[in-house]
Backbone as CSV, one residue per row, in Angstrom:
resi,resn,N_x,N_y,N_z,CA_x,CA_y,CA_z,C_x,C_y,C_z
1,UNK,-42.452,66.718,17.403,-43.630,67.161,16.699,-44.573,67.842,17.693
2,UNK,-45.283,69.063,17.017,-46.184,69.787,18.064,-47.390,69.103,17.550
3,UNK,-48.195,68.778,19.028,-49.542,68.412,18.813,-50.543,69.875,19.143
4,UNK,-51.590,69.806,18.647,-52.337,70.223,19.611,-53.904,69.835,19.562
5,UNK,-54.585,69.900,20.469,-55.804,68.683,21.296,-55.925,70.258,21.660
6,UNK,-58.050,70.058,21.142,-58.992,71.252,21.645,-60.110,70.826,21.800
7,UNK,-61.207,71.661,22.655,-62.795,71.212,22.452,-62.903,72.530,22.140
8,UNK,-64.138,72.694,20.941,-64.672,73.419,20.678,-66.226,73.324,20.561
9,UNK,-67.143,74.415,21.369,-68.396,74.466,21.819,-69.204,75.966,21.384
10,UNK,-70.527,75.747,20.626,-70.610,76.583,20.243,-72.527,76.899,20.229
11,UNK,-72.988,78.105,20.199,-74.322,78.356,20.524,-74.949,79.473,19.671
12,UNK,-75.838,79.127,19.000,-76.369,80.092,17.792,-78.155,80.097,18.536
13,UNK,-78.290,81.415,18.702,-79.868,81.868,19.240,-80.506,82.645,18.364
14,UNK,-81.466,82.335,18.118,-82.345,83.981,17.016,-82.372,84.568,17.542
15,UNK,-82.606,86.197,17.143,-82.949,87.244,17.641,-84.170,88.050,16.767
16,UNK,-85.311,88.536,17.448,-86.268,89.214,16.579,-85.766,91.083,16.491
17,UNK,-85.943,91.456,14.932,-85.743,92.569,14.624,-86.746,92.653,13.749
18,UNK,-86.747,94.271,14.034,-87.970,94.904,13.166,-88.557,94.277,11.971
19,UNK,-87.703,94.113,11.474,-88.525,93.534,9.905,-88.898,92.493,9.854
20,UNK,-88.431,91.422,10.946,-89.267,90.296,11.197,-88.421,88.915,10.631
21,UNK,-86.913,89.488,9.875,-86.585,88.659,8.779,-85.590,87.643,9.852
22,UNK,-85.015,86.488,9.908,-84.368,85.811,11.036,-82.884,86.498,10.786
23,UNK,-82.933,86.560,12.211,-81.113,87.171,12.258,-81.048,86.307,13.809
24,UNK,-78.965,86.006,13.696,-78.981,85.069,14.896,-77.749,85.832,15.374
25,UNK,-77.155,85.314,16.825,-76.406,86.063,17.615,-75.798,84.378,17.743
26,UNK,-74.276,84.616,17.910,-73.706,83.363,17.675,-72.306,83.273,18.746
27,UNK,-72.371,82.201,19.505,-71.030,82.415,20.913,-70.425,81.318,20.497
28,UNK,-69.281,81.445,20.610,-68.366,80.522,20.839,-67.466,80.044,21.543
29,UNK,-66.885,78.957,22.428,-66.061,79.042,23.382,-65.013,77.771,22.718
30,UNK,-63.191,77.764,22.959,-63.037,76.742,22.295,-61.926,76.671,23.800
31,UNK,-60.918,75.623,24.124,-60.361,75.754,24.704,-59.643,74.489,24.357
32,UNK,-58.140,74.469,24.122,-57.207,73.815,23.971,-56.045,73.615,24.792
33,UNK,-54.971,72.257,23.779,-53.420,72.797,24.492,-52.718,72.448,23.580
34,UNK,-51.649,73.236,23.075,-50.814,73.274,22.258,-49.044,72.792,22.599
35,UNK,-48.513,72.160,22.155,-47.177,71.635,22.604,-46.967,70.021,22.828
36,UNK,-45.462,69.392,23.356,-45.185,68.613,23.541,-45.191,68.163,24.893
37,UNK,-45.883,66.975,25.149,-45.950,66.616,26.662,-44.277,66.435,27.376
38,UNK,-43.378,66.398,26.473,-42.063,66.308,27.178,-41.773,67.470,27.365
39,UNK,-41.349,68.362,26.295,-40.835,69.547,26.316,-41.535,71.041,27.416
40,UNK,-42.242,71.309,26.369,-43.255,72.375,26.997,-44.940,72.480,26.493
41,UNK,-46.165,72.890,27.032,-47.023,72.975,26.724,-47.782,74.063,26.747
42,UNK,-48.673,74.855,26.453,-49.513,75.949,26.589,-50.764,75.644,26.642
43,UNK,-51.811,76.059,27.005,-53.113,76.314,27.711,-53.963,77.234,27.168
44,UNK,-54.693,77.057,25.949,-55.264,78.493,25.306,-56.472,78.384,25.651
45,UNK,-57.226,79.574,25.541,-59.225,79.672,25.770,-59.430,80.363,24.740
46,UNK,-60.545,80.970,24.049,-60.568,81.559,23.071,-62.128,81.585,22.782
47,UNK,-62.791,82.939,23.030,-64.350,82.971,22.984,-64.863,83.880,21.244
48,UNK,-65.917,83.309,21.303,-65.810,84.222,19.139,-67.733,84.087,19.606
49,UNK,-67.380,85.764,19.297,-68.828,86.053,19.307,-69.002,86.626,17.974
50,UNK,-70.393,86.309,17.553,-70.918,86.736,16.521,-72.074,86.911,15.524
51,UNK,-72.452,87.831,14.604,-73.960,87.853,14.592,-74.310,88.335,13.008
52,UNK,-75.229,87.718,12.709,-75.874,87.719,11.303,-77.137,88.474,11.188
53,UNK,-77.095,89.380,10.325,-78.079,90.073,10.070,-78.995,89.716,9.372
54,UNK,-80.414,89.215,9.236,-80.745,89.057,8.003,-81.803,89.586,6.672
55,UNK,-80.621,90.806,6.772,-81.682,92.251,6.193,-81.270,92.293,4.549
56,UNK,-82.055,91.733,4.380,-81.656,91.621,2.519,-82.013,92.850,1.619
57,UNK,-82.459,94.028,2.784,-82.412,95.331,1.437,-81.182,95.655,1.174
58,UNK,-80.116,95.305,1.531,-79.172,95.913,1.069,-78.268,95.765,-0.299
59,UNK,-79.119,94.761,-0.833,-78.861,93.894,-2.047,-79.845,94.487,-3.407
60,UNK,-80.711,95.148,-2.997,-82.035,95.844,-3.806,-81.571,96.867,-4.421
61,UNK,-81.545,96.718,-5.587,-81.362,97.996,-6.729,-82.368,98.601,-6.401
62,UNK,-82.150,100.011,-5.839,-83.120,101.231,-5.813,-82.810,101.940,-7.183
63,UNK,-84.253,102.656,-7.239,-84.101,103.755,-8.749,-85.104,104.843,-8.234
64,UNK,-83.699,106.060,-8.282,-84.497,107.593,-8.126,-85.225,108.252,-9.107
65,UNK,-86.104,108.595,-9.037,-86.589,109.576,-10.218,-86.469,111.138,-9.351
């Protein structure tokens, strides 16, 4: 049977933009190991960046005249 055993660590910061509305910038770091302690094992890292906007005009029915 494959196991696999990870820590995963993670960091969410605000960021100020123009409109003032909260938007965050988001890191992630995870690092594991995948496999059997008899057989063979692997060693993964794995970083996840990422970021939320939080600009809600884009949801606003505009109307042209």
């Amino acid at each position: 049977q494959i196991r696999d055993y990870g820590m995963t660590f993670g960091l969410g910061m605000p960021i100020a933009v123009r409109n003032g509305l909260p938007s965050f910038l988001n890191l992630g770091f995870q690092v594991g190991q995948l496999g059997h302690p008899d057989l063979i094992t692997d060693t993964y890292f794995k970083v996840n960046l990422g970021f939320m906007l939080g600009d809600n005009s884009w949801f606003y029915k505009r109307k042209y005249k």
